[in-house]
DSSP file (Angstrom, degrees, kcal/mol; ACC not computed):
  #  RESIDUE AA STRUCTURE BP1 BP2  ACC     N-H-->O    O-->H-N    N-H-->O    O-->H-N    TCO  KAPPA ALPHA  PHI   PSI    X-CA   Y-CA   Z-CA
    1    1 A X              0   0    0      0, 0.0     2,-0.2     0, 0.0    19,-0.0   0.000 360.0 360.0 360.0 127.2   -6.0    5.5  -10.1
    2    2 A X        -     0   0    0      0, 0.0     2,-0.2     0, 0.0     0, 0.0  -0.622 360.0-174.6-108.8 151.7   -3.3    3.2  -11.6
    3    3 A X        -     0   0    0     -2,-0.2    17,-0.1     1,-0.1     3,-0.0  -0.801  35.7-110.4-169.3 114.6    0.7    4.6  -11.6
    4    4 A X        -     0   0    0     -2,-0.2     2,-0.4    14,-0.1    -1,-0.1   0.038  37.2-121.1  -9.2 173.9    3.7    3.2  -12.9
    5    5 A X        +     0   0    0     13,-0.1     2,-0.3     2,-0.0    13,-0.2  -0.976  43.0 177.5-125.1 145.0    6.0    2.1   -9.6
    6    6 A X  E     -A   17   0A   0     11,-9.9    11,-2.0    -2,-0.4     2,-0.3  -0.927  13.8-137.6-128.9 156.3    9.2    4.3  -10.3
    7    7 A X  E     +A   16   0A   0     -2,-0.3     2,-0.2     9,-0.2     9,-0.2  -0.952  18.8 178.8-116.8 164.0   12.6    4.4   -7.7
    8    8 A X        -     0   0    0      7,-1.6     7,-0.1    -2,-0.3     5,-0.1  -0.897  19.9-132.5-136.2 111.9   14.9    6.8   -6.4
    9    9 A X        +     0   0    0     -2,-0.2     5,-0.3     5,-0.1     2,-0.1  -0.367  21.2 172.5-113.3-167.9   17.7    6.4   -4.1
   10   10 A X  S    S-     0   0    0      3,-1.4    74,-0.2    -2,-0.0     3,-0.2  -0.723  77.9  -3.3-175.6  64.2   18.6    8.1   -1.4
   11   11 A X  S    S-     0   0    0     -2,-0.1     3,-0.1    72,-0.1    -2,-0.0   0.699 130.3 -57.5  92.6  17.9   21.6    6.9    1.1
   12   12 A X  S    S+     0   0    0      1,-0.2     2,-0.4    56,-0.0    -1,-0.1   0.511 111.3 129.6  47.3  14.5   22.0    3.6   -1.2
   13   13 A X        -     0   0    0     -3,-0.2    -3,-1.4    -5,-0.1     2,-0.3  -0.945  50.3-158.5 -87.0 110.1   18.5    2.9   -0.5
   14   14 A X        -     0   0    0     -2,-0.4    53,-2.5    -5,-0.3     2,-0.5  -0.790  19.5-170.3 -93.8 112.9   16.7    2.3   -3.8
   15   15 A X        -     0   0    0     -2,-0.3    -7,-1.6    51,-0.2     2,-0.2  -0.992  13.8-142.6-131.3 128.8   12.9    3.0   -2.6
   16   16 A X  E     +AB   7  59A   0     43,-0.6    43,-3.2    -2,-0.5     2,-0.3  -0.543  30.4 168.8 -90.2 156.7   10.1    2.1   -5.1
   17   17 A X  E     -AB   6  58A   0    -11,-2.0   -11,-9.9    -2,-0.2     2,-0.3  -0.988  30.2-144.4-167.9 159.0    7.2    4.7   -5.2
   18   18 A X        -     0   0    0     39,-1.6     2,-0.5    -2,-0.3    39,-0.4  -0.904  16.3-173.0-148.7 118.2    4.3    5.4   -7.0
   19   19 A X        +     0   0    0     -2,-0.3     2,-0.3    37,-0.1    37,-0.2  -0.930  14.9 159.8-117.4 136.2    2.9    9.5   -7.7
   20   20 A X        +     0   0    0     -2,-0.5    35,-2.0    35,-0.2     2,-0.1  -0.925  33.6  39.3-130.0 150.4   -0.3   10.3   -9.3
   21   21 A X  S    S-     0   0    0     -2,-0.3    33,-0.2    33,-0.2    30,-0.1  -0.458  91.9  -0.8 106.8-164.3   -2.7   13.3   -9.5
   22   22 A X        -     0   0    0     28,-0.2    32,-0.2    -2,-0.1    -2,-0.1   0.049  39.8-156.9 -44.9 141.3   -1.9   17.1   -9.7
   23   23 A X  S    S+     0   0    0     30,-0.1    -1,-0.1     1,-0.1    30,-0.1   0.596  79.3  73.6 -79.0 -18.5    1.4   18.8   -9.7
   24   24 A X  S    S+     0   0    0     28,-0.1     3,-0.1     2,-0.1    29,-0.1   0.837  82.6  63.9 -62.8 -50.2    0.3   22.1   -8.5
   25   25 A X  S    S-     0   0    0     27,-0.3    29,-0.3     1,-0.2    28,-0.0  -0.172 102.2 -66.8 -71.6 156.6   -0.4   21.8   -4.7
   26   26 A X        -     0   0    0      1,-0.1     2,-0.5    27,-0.1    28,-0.4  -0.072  67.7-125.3 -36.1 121.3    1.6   20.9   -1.4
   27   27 A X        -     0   0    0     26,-0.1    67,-1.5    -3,-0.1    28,-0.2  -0.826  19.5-131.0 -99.3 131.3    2.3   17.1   -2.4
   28   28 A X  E     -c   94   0B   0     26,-1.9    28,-0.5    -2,-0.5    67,-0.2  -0.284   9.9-157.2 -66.9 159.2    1.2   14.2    0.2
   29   29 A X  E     -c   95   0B   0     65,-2.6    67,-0.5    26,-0.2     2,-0.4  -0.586   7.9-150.4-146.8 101.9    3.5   11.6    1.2
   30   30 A X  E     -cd  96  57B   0     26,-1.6    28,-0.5    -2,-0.2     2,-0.4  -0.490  17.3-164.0-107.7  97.1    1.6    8.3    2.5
   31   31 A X  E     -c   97   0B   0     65,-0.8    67,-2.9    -2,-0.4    -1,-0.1  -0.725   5.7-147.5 -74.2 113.1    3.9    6.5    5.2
   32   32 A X        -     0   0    0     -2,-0.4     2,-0.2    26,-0.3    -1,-0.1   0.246  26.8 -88.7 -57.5-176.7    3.3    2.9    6.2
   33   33 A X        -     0   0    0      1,-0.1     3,-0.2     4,-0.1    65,-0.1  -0.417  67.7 -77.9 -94.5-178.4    3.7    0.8    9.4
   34   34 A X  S    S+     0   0    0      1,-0.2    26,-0.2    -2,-0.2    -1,-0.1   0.998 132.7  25.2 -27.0 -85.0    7.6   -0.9    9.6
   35   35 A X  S    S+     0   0    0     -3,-0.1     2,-0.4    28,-0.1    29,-0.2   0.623 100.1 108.1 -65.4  -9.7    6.6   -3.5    7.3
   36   36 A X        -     0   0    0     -3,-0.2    24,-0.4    27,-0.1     2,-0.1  -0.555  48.5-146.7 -82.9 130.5    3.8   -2.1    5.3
   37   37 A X    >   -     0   0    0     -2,-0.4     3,-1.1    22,-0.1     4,-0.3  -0.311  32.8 -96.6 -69.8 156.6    3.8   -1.1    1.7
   38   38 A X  G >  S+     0   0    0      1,-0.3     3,-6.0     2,-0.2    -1,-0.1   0.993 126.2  51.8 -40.4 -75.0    2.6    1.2   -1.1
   39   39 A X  G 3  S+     0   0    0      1,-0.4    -1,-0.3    -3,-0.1     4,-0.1   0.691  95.5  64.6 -41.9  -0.6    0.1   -1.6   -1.9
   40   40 A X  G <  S+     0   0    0     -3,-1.1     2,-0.6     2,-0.1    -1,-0.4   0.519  84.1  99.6-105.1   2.0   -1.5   -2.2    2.2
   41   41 A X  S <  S-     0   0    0     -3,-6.0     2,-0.4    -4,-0.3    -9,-0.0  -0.691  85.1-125.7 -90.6 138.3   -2.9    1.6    1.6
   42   42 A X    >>  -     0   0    0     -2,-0.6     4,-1.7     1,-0.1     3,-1.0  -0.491  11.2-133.6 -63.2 107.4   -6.8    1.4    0.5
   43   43 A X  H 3> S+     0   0    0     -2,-0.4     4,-1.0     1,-0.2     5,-0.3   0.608 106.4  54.9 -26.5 -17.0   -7.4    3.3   -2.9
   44   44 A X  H 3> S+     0   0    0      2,-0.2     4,-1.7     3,-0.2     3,-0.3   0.908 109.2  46.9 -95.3 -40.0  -10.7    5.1   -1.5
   45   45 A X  H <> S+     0   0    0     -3,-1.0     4,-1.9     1,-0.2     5,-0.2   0.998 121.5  41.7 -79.2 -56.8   -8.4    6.7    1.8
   46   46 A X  H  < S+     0   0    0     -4,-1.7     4,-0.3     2,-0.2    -1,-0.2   0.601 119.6  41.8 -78.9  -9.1   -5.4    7.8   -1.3
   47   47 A X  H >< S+     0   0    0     -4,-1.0     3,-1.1    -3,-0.3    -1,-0.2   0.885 118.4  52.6 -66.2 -47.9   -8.2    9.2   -4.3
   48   48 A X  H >< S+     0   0    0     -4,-1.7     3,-1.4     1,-0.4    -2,-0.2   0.910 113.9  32.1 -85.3 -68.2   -9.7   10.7   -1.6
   49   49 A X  T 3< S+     0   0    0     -4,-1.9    -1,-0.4     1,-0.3     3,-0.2   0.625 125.1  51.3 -40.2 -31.0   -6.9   12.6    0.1
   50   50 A X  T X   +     0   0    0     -3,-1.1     3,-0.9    -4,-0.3    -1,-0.3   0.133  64.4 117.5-113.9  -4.8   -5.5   13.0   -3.2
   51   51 A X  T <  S+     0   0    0     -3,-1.4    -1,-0.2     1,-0.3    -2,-0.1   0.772  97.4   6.4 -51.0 -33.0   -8.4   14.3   -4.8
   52   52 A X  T 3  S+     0   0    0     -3,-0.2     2,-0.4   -31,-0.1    -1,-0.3   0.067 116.6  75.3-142.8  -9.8   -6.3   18.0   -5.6
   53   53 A X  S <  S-     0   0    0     -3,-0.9     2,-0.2   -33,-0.1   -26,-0.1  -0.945  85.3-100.3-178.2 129.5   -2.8   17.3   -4.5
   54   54 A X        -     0   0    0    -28,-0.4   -26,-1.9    -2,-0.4     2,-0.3  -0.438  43.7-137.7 -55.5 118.1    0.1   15.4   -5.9
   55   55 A X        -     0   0    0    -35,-2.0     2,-0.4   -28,-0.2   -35,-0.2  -0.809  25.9-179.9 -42.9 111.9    0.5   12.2   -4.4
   56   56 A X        +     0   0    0    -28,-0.5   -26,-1.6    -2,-0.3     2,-0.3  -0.984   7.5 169.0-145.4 114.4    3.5    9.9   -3.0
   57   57 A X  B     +d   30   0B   0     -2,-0.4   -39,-1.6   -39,-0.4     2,-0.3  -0.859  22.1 178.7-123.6 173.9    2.8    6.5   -1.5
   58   58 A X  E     -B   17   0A   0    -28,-0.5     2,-0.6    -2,-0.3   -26,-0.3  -0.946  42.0-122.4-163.4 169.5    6.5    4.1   -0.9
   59   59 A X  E     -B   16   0A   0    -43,-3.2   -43,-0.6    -2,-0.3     3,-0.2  -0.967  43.3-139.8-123.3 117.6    7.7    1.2    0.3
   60   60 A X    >   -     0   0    0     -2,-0.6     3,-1.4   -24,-0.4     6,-0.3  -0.201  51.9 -38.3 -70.8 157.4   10.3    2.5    3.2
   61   61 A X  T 3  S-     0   0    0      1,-0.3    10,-0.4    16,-0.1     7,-0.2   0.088 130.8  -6.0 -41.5 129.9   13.6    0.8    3.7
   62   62 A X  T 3  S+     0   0    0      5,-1.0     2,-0.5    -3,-0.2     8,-0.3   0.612  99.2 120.9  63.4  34.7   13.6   -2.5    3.3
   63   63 A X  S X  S-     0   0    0     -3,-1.4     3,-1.9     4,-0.2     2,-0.3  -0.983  84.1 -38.9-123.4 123.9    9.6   -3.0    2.9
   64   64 A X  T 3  S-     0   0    0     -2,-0.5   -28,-0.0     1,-0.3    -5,-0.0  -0.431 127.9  -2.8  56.2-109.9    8.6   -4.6   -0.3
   65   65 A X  T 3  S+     0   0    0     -2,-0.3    -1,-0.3     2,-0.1     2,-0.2   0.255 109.8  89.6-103.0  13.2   10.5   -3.7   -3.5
   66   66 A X  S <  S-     0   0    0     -3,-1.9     2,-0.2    -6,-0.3   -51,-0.2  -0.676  76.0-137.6 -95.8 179.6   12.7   -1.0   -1.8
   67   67 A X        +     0   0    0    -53,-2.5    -5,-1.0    -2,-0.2     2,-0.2  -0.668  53.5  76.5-114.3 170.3   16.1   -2.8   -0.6
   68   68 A X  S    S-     0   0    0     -2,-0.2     2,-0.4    -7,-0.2    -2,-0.1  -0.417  86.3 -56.6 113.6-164.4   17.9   -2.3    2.6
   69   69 A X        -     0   0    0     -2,-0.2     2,-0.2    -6,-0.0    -6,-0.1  -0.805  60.6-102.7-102.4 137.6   17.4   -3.5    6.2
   70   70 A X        -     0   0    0     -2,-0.4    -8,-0.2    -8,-0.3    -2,-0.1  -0.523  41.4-111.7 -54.7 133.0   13.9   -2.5    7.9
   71   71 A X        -     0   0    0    -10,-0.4    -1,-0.1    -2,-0.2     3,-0.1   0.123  22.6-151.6 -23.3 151.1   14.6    0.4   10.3
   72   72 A X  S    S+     0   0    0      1,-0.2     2,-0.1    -3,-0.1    -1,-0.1   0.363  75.3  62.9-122.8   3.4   14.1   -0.9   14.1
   73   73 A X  S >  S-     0   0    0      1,-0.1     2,-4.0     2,-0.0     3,-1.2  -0.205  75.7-138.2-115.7  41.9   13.2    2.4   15.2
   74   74 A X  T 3> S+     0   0    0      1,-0.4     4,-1.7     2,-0.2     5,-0.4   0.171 109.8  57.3 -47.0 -28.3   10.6    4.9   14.5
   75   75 A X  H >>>S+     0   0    0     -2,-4.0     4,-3.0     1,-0.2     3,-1.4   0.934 110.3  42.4 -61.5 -74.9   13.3    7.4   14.5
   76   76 A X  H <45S+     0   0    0     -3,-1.2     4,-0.3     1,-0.3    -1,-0.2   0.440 106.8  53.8 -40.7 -11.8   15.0    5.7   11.9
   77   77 A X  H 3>5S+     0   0    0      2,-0.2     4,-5.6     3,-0.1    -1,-0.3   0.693 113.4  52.9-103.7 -43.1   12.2    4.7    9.5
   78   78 A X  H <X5S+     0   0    0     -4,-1.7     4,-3.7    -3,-1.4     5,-0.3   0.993 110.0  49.2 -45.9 -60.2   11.5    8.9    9.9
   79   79 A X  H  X5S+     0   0    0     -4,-3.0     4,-0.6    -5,-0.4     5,-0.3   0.955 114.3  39.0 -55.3 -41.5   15.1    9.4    8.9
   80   80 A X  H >><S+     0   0    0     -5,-0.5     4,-2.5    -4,-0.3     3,-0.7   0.902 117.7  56.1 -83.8 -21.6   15.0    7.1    5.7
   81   81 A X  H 3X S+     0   0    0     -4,-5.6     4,-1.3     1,-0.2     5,-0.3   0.961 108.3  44.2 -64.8 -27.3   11.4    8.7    5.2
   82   82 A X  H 3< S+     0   0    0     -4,-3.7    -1,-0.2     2,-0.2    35,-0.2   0.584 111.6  51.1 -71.8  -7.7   13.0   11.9    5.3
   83   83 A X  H XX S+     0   0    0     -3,-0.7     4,-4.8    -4,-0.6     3,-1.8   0.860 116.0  48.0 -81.6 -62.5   16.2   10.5    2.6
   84   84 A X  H 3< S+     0   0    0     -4,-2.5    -2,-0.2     1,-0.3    -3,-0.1   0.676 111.4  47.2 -57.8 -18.2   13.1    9.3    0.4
   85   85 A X  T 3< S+     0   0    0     -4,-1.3    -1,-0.3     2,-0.1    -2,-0.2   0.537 118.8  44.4-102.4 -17.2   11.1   12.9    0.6
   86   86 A X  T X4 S+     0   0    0     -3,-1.8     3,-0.6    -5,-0.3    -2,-0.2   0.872 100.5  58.4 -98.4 -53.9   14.4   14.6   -0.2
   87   87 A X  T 3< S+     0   0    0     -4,-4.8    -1,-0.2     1,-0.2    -2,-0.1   0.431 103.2  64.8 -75.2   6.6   15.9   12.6   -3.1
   88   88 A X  T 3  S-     0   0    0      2,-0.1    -1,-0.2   -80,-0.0    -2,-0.2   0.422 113.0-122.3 -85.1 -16.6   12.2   13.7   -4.8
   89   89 A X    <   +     0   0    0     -3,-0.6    -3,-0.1     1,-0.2    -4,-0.1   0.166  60.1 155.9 103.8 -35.0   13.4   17.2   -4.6
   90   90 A X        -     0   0    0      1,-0.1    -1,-0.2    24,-0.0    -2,-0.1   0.141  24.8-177.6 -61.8 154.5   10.3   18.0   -2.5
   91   91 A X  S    S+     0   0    0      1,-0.1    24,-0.6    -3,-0.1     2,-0.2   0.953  76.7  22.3 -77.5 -50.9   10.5   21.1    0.0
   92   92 A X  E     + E   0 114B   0     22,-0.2     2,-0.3     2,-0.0    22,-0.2  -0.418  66.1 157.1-109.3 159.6    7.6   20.7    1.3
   93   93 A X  E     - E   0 113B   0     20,-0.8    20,-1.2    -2,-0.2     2,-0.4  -0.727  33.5-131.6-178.8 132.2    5.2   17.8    1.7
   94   94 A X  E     -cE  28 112B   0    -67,-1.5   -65,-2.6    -2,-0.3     2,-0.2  -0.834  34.2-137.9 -98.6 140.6    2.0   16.9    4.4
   95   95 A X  E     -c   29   0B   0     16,-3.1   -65,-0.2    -2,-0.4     2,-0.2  -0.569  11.6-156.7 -99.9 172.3    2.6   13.2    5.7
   96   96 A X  E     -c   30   0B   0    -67,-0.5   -65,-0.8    -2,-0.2    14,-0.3  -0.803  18.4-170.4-136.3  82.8   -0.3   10.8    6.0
   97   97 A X  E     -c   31   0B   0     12,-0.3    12,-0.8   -67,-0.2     2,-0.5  -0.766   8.6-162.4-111.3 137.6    0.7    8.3    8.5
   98   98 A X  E     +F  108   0C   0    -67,-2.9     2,-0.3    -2,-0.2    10,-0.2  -0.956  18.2 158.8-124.9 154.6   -1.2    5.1    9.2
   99   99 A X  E     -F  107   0C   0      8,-2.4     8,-1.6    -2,-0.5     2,-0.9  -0.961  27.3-142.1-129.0 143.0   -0.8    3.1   12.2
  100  100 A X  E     -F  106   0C   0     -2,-0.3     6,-0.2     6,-0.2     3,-0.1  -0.943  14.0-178.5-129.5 150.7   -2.8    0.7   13.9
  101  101 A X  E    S+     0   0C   0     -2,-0.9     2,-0.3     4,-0.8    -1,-0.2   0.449  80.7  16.3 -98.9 -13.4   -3.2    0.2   17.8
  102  102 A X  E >  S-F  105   0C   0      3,-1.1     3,-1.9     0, 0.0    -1,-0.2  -0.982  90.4 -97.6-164.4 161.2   -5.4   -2.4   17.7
  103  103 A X  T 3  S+     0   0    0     -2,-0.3     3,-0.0     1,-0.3    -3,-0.0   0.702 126.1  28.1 -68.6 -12.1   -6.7   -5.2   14.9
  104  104 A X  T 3  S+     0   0    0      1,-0.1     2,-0.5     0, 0.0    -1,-0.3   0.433 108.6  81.9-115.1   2.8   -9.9   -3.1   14.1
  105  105 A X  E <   +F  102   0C   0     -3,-1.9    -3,-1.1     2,-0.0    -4,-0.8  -0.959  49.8 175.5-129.0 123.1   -8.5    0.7   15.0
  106  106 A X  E     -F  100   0C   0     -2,-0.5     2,-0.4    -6,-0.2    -6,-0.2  -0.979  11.2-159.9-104.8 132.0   -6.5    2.4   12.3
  107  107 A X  E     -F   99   0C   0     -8,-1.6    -8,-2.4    -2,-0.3     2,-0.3  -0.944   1.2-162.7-123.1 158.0   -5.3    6.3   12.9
  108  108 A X  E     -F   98   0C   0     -2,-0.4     2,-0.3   -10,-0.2   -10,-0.2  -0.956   7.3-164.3-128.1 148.9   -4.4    8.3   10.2
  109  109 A X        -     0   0    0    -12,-0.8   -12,-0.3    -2,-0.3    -2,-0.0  -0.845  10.9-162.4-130.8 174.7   -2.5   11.3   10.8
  110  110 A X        +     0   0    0    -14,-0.3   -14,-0.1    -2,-0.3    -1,-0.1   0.235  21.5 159.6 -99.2  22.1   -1.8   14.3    8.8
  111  111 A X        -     0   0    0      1,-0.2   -16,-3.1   -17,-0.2     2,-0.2   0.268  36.9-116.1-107.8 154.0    1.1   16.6    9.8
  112  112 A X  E     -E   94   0B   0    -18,-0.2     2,-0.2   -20,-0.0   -18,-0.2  -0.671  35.5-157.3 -88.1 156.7    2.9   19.1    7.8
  113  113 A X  E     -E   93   0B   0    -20,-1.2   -20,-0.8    -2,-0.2     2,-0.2  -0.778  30.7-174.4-131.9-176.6    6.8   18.7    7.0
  114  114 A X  E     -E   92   0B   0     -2,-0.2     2,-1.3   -22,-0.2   -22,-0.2  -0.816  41.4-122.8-154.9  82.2    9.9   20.2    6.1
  115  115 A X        -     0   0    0    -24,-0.6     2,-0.6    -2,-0.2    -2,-0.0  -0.319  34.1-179.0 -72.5 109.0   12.4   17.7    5.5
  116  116 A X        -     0   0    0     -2,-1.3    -1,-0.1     1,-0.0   -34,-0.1  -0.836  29.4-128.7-109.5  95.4   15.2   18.3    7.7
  117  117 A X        -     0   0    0     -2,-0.6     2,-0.3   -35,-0.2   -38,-0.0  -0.034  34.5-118.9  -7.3 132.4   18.4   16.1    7.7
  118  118 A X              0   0    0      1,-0.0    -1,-0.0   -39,-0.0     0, 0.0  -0.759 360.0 360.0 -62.5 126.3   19.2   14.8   12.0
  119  119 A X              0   0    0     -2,-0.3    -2,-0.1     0, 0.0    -1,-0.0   0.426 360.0 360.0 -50.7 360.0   22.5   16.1   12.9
């Protein structure tokens, strides 16, 4: 599946993204490692999740074509994910997060959200 790359900002963070498939359904929203990009997620893991269900993959602050300074924090890369899920309007959204623990071991997680501003 090919999709324009579009931005939206969010804090004065300009974050490029790119959404394909159905509008109807709970839309995913495909989070990276610190440094990782739209572009490190494998097409077969984002059809395939996608297969039903509105899509959202981004390049978090300061990773690839969005601007600002990388987050140092896992809190903080949450917080600008949560800017970036919020200036899309969404209410609702299931994250996909991949991480790896080791050079062969990738997890992918699924979790549901709400995006809720940190006091």
């Amino acid at each position: 599946m090919t999709a324009p790359t579009r931005c939206v900002t969010a804090n004065g963070i300009r974050y490029a993204y790119r959404r394909f498939r159905a509008e109807t359904a709970t839309p995913l929203v495909f989070l990276q490692h610190f440094r990782g990009g739209m572009d490190h997620w494998d097409p077969a893991v984002t059809d395939g999740l996608a297969a039903n269900r509105p899509a959202n993959l981004f390049d978090n602050t300061g990773a690839a074509s969005s601007s600002g300074q990388t987050p140092d924090t896992v809190e903080a890369q949450a917080d600008d994910a949560a800017a970036f899920i919020q200036a899309l309007g969404l209410t609702r959204a299931g994250l996909i997060h991949a991480t790896q623990h080791a050079p062969s071991d990738t997890v992918v997680t699924l979790l549901p959200c709400r995006p809720t501003p940190r006091p």
